[in-house]
N, C-alpha and C positions, 0 to 999 in steps of 0.2 A: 507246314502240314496241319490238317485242321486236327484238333481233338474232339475222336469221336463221343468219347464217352462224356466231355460237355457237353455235347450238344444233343445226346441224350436226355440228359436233365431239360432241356427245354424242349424239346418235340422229338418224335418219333420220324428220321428220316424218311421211312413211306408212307407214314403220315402227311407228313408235311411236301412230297413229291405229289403224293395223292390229291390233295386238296389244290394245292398251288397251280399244279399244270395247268390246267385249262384259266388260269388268269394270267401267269406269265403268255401261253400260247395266245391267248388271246392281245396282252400288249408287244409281243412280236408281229404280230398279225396288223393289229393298227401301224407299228411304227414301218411296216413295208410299205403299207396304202398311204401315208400320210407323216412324215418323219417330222414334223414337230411333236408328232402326240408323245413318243418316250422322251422327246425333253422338256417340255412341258408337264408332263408327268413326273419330272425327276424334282420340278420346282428348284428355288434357289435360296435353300435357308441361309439365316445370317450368322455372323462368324465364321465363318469360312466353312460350311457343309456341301449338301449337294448344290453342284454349280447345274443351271437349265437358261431357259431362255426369259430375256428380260420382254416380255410380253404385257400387254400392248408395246409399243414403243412409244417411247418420247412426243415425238412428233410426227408428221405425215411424213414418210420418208419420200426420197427422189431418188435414191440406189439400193438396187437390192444385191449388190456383189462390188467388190473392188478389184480392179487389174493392178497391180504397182509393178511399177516397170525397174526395175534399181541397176544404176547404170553402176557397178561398182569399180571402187577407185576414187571417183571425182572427174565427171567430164566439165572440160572447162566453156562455162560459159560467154569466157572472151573472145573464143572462136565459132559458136554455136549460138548464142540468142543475145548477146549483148556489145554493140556494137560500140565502140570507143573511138570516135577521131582524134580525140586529142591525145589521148594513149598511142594512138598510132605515130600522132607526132612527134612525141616528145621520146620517141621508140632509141633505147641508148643511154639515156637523158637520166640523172639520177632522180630517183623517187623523191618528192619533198618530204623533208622530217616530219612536217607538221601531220603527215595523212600516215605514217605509220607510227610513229614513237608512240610504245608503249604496247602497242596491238601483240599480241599472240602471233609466233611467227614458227614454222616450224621446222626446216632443213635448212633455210634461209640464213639462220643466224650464225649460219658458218663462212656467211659470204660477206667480203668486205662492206661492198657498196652494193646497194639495193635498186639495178637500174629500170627504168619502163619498159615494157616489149608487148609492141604494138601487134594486133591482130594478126594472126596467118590465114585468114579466110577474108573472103570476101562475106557483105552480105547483100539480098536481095530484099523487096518489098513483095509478100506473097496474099494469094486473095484479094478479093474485095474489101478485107479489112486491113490490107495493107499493111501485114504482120512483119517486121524485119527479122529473118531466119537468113543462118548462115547460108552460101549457098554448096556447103560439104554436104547441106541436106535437105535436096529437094523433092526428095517422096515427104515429108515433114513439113516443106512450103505446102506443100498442094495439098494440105489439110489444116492451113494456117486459120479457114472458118470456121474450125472445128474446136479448135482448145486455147487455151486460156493461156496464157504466158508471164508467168509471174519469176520477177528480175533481182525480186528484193530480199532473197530469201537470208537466213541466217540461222545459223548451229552453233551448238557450246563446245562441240572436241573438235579437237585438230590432226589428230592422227585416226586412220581407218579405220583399228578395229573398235573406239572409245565412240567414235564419229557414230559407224553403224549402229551400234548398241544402240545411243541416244535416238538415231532415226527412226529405229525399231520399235522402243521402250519408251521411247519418250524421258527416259533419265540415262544418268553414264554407268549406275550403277549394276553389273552386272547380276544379272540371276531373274530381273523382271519380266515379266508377260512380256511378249512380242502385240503388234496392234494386230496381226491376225489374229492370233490368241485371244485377245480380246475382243474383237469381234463375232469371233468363233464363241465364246462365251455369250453375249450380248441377246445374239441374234440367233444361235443354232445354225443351221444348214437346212438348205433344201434338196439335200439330195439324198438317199436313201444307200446309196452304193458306193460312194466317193467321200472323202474327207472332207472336212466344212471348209478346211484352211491347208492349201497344196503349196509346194515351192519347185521351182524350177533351176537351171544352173547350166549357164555356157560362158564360154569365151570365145577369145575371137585376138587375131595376131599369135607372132609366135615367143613374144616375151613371158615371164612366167609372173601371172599375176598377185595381190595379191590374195590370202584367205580367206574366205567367208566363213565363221564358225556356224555351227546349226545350235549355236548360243540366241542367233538372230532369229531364228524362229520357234525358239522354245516357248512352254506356257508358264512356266518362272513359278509362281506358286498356287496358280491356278491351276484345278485336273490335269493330268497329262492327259486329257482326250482332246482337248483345247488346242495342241502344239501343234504346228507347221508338219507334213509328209511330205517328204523331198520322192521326187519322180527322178529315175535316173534314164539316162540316156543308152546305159550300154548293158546286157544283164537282165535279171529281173528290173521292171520298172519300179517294183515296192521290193525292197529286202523283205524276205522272211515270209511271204505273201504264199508263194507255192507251196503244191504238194512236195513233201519229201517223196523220194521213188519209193514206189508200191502199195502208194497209200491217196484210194480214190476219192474222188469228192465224197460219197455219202459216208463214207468211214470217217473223212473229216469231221463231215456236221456230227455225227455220233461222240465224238472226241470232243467238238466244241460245248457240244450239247449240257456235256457230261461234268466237263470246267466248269463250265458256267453254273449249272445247278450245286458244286461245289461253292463256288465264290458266292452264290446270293445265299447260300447259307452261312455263311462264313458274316455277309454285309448288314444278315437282320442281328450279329450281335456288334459289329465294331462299327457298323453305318460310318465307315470308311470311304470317300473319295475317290479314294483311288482302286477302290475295290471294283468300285462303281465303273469307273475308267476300265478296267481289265476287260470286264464283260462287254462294254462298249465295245471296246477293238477286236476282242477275238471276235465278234459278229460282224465287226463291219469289214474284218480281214477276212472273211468267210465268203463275204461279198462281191470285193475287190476280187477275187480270183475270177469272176466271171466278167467285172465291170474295168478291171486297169485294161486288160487286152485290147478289149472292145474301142476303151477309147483311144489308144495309142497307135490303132490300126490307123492310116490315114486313107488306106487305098481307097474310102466311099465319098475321098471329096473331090470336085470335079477340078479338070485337069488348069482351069483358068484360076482358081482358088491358091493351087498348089504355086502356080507360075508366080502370081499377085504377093505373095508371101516372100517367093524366091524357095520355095523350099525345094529341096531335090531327095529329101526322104526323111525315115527318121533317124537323125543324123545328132541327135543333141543340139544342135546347131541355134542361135536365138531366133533365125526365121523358125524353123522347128517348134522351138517354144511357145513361141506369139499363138503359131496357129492351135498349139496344145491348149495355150490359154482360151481361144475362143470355144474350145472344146468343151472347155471345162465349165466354164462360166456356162453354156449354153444347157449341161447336165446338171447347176443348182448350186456348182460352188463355189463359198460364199467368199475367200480369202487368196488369190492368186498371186505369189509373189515370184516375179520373174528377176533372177538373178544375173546380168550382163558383165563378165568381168575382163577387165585390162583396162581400167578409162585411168589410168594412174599415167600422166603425165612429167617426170622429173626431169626426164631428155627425150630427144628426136620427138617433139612435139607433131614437128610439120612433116614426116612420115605418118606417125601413127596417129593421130588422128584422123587422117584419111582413111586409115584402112577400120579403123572403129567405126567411122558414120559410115563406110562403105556396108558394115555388118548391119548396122542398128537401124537405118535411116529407111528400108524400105518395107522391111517387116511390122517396124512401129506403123507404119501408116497403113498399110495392107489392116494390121490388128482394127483401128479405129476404122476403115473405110467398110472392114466387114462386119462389124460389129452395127455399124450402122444400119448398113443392106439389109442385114437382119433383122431390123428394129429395137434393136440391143442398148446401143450407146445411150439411150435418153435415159436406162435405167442400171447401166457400171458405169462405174465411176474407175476411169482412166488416170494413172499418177505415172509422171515420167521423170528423172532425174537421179543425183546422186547422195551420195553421203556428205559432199560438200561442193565446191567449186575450186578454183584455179585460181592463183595469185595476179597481180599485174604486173609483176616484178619477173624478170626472167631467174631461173634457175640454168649456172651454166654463163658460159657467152653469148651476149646477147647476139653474135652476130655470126655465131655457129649454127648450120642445120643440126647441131645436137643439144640446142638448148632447150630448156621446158620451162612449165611451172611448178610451184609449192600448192600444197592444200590450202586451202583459202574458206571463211567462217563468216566472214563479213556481209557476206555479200555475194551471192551464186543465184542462180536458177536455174525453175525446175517450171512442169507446165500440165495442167488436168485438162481432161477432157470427159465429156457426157454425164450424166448420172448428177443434173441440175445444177454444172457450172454453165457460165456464161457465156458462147462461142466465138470466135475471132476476135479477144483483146488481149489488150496487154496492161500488167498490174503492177505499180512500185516500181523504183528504180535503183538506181547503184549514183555514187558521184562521177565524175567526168573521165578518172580515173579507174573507174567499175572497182574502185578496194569497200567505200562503205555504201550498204544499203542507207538512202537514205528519203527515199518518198514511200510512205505505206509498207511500212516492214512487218513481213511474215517471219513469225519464227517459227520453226520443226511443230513446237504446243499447240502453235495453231494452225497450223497441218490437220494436227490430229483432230485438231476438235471440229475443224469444219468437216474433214472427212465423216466425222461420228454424228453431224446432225446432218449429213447428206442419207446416214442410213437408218435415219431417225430417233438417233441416241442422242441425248444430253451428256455431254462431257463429264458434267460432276456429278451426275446422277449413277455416272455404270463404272459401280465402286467394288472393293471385293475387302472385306473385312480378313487382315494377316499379319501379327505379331500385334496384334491389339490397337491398328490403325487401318484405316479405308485407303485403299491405293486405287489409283486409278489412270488412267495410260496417260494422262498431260500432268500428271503430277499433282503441282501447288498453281500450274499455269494455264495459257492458252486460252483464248478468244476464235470466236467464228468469226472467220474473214467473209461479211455477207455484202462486202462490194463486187463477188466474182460469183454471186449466187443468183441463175436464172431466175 
């Protein structure tokens, strides 16, 4: 509760309503027409004050939004982009010591013998560039010119939810900025009506997958204005967004009105963050009541759109998503993280992963084909994959349809597409055995960093001064991978 009678001592409340209003109205006014100007306006003092936009940027950017696609679980790449003959032959055959001893192993080390288990998919050569994709997913070949396929990836946890964190944060440590977050921080938003950084969330099969915490998209100690807005599928599409019954729009804005002139008095004595954050949302949730609808309507897109997707309504569903995603990106915002869950593989491999790329396989490529059509792709930047990858090693008998794999660190892939990657290649490799990366290895840091000068941030540069050190989403690490850079 504020105290009135301080805040007497420094100005006279209609004083101070009197003089002010027409400058706050006035940067209301701008930030409708133009939504950088309130966060540009808000600047970015150092020590951790008001958080705004790191303006100019870095460099010439090539994306101005990111789609991240997160297959969660860990889809295995040994069935999907990394094709092993010799894994397949030696399928039974115990693992040599020499390629695990010592590695990080995770459910596995309950099992005697560590044996090989060779591919359950087939694969194909797709495009003109002759890309080998499994063939569980061939809406995914027929956009093989399109994205970039990198085989060599590597991560530091081993189990899901340390795994995600890291993918997120870029460290294991939990409580840090999410990369939307920080992006969201970086660059602001271009949209006036919608969140700068939204998340999404489906499944698919009928096992129960597992968690994703919204730890994964928090702003860690960055504003909360900065954080991930989960869209739900069933419900309000935003919690807390609606009117309570019997209370209309304009009596809203008079109630938010009314806050908010409360909180900026409240911010010119504790110039507070988070105070600053308050007034942000109650506006921008002011907003969203007229703008979530709008967009989750789909009935305005035309019936070949919907077919292309697979979608058959709004259903939560990940075709659903995809197409929400292109929705969103297409209204200015800047951070889309689409959550896909089941890819957790331990048993019945060679069912369920059928019925996973049966979800995944055609909506991804609908997302990238229309994003294209649109003229879109050259400027999002497309990220598809998991929190880690699949072992080579079966988990299980090898010669059970109920065997699976382990989580696997070594060595996984994942693959971008538009927003000034390279199209139709393939980058880095795994050994014979697909357990270690071992030509041109990418790790998670440098994930991030290439993504952050795809949107014209310097990695070390977009810092946030907190407990009296600069943090920043690759940590101490991370390098631009600028061999996949158009």
């Amino acid at each position: 509760m504020l105290n009135f009678e301080f805040q007497r001592e420094l100005i006279a409340r209609r004083s101070f309503l009197g003089r002010a209003s027409l400058g706050i109205g006035s940067m209301a006014l701008a930030g409708l027409l133009e939504p950088r100007v309130l966060a540009a306006a808000a600047g970015a003092k150092s020590g951790g004050g008001y958080a705004g936009v790191v303006n100019p940027r870095h460099f010439a950017p090539k994306a101005k939004r990111v789609i991240f696609l997160c297959m969660a679980g860990g889809p295995s790449q040994l069935e999907l982009f990394d094709e092993k003959p010799k894994l397949s032959a030696m399928n039974g055959q115990p693992v040599p010591e020499s390629v695990t001893k010592g590695q990080p192993i995770a459910q596995l080390q309950s099992q005697k013998e560590l044996l090989c288990f060779g591919s359950q998919s087939t694969f194909g050569h797709f495009g003109h560039s002759g890309q080998v994709i499994s063939n569980y997913l061939p809406h995914i070949g027929g956009i093989a010119d399109d994205i970039c396929i990198v085989r060599s990836m590597q991560t530091e946890q081993i189990n899901h939810d340390p795994a995600h964190t890291f993918m997120n944060t870029g460290t294991a440590i939990s409580g840090r900025p999410s990369m939307g977050a920080w992006v969201n921080y970086g660059l602001g938003t271009d949209c006036a009506d919608l969140p700068g950084f939204v998340v999404l969330t489906s499944r698919a099969g009928t096992r129960s997958p597992q968690p994703v915490s919204s730890r994964q998209w928090h702003s860690g100690f960055l504003p909360g204005k900065f954080q991930g807005v989960p869209l739900h599928s069933t419900g309000d599409p935003v919690h807390y967004v609606g009117n309570p019954p019997g209370v209309d729009r304009r009596r809203q804005q008079d109630v938010i009105s009314t806050v908010n002139k409360l909180n900026r008095m409240r911010d010119a004595v504790e110039h507070n963050p988070e105070i600053a954050t308050r007034i942000a949302q109650y506006e921008l949730a002011f907003r969203m009541q007229m703008s979530v609808p709008e967009l989750v309507n789909i009935a305005d897109e035309p019936q070949h759109v919907l077919d292309s997707y697979g979608v058959t309504g709004a259903d939560g569903s990940y075709a659903y998503n995809c197409l929400l995603a292109r929705r969103l990106a297409e209204r200015g915002v800047r951070f889309i993280h689409l959550y896909h869950r089941d890819w957790d593989f331990h048993d019945g491999l060679r069912q369920h992963i059928v019925d996973l790329c049966q979800s995944a396989d055609q909506p991804t490529a609908a997302l990238i084909k229309d994003l294209k059509q649109r003229g879109m792709l050259d400027d999002t930047l497309v990220i598809w994959g998991g929190e880690f990858g699949r072992t080579p090693m079966a988990q299980g008998d090898v010669t059970q349809a109920k065997a699976g794999r382990d989580h696997h660190i070594r060595g996984f892939t994942m693959w971008l597409a538009g927003g000034g990657i390279k199209r139709g290649m393939s980058y880095g490799a795994t050994d014979d055995l697909g357990y270690h990366a071992v030509e041109n290895v990418v790790h998670v840091n440098d994930l991030h960093a290439t993504m952050l000068y795809l949107l014209g941030i310097d990695h070390e540069r977009l810092t946030y001064r907190y407990q009296g050190r600069d943090f920043r989403l690759t940590d101490v690490a991370g390098k631009v991978v600028r061999d996949i850079l158009a």
